[in-house]
C-alpha positions as CSV (number, residue, x, y, z in Angstrom):
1,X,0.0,0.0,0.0
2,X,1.1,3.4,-1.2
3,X,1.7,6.1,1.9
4,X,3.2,9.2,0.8
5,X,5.5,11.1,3.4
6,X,4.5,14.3,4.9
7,X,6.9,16.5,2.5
8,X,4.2,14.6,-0.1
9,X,1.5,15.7,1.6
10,X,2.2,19.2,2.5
11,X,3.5,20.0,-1.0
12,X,-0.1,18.3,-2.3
13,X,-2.2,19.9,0.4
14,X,-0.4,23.2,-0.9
15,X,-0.9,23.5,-4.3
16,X,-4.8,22.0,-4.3
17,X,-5.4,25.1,-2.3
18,X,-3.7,27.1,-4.6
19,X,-5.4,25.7,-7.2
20,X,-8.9,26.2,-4.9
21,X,-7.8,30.2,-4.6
22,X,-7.1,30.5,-8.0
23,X,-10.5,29.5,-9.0
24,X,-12.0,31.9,-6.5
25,X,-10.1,34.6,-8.5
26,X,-12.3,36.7,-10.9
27,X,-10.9,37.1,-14.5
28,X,-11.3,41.0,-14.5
29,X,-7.8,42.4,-14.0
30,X,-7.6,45.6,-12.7
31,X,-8.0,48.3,-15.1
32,X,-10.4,46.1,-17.6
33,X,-14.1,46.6,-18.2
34,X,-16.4,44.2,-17.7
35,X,-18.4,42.9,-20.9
36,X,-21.6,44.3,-19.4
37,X,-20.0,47.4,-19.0
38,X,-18.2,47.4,-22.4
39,X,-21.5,46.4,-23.5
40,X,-23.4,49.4,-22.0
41,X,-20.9,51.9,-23.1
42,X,-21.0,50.8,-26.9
43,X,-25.0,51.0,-26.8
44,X,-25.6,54.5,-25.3
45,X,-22.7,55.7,-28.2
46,X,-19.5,55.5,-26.3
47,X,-16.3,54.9,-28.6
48,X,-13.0,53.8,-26.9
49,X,-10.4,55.9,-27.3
50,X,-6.8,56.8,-26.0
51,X,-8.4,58.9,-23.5
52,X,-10.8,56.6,-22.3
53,X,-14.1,55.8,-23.4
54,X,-15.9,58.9,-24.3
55,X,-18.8,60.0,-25.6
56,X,-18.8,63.3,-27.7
57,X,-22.4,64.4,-28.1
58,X,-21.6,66.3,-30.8
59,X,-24.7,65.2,-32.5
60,X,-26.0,64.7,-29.8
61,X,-26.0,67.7,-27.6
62,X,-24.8,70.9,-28.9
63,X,-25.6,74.2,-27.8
64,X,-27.0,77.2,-29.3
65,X,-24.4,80.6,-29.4
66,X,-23.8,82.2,-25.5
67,X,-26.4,79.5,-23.9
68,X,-25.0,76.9,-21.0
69,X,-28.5,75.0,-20.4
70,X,-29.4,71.9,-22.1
71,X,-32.4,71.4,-24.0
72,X,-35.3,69.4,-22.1
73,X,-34.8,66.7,-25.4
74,X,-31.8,66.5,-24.8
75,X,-32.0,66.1,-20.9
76,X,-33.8,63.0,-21.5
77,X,-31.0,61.7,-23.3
78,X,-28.5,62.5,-20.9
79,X,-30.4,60.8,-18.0
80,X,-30.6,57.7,-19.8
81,X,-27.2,57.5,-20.1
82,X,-26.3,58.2,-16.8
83,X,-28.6,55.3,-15.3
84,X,-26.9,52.6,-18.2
85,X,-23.8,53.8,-16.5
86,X,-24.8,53.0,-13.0
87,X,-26.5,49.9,-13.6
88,X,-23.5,48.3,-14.5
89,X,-22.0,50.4,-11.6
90,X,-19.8,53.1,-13.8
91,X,-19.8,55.5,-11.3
92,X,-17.2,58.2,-12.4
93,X,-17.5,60.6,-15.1
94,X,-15.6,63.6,-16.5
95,X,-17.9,66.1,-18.2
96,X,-16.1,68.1,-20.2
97,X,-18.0,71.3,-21.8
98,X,-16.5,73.1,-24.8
99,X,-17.4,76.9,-26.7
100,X,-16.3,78.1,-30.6
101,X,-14.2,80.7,-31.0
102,X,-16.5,83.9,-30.8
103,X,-16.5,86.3,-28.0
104,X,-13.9,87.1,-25.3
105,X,-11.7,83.8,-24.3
106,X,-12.3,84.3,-20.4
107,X,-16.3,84.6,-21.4
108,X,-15.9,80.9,-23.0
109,X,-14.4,79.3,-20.3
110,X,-17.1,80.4,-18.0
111,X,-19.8,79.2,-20.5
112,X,-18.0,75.9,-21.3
113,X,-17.9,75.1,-17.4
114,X,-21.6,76.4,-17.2
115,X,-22.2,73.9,-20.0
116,X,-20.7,71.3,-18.1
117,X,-22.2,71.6,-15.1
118,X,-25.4,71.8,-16.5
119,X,-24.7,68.2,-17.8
120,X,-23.1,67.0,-14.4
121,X,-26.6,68.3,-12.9
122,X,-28.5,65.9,-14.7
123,X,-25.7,63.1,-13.7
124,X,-26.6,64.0,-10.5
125,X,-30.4,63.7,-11.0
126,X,-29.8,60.4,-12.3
127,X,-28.3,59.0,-9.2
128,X,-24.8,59.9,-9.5
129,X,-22.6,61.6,-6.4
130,X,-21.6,64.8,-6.7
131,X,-18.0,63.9,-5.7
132,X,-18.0,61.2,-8.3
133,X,-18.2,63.9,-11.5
134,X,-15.2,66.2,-12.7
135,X,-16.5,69.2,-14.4
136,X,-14.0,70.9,-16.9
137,X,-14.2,73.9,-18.9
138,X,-12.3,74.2,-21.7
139,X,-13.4,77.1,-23.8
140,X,-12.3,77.3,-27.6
141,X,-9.1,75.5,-27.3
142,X,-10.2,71.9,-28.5
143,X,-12.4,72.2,-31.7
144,X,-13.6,68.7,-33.6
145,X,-14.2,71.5,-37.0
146,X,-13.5,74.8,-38.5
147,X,-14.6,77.8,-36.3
148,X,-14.4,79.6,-40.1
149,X,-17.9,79.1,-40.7
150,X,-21.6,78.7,-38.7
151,X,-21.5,74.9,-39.0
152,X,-18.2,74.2,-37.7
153,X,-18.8,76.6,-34.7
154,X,-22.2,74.6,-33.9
155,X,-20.7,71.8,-33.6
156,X,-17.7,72.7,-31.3
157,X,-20.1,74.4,-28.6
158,X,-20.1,70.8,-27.5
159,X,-20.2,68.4,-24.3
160,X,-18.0,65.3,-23.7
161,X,-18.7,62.9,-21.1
162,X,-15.4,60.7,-20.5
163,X,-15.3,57.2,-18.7
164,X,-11.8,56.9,-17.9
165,X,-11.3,53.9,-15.1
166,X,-14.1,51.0,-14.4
């Protein structure tokens, strides 16, 4: 009859609960979404990108010249969004408002914070903490077009919303 020495044993006993540990483990590494999550960013228009994963509501959510509030439509939208996020428990967001190039550049940073913090509002309404949003202003500096002509300035009086860690 076979009777293994305790060196046997201990080194068997060890690496079964190794083994046991290892299958407790989850498969997310830090730093990785989940596939819901993924899943949920990809739906309400999200697009991964060095940054993070962002969504630029260019299309979206643009604002008429000198005005910071969103449009009730367009509230609807956001608080959608913001409840797919928490549900699959995305609870940090940077909102990130932006302005064209007319009027004075100080006046555009306070409207492209104003334009943010409109959309952090309705982040908030929808269930997310206060100290869990970053509001940023950034005036004319980062346009997506031309500031030459009306169209290119509609669309860079913009909002992004950035998802940056799970």
């Amino acid at each position: 009859m076979f009777r293994p020495d305790r060196r046997s044993f201990v080194m068997a006993f060890t690496a079964a609960a190794a083994l046991m540990i290892a299958g407790c483990q989850t498969a997310r590494q830090p730093g990785l979404w989940s596939a819901a999550q993924i899943a949920a960013l990809t739906e309400a228009g999200f697009i991964q990108t060095e940054r993070g994963w962002e969504f630029s509501m260019n299309d979206r959510l643009l604002f008429p010249s000198d005005q910071g509030n969103v449009d009730p439509a367009q509230a609807a939208t956001i608080t959608r969004i913001a409840r797919g996020l928490l549900a699959v428990a995305i609870r940090h967001v940077t909102i990130e408002g932006h302005t064209d190039n007319t009027g004075r550049s100080a006046h555009n940073l306070t409207l492209s914070k104003r334009r943010a913090q409109s959309v952090a509002q309705l982040f908030e309404i929808s269930g997310f903490a206060a100290g869990d949003i970053v509001t940023v202003g950034l005036g004319a500096r980062y346009p997506v077009e031309s500031n030459a002509s009306s169209d290119g300035r509609r669309e860079n009086r913009r909002v992004v919303v950035l998802i940056t860690a799970p």
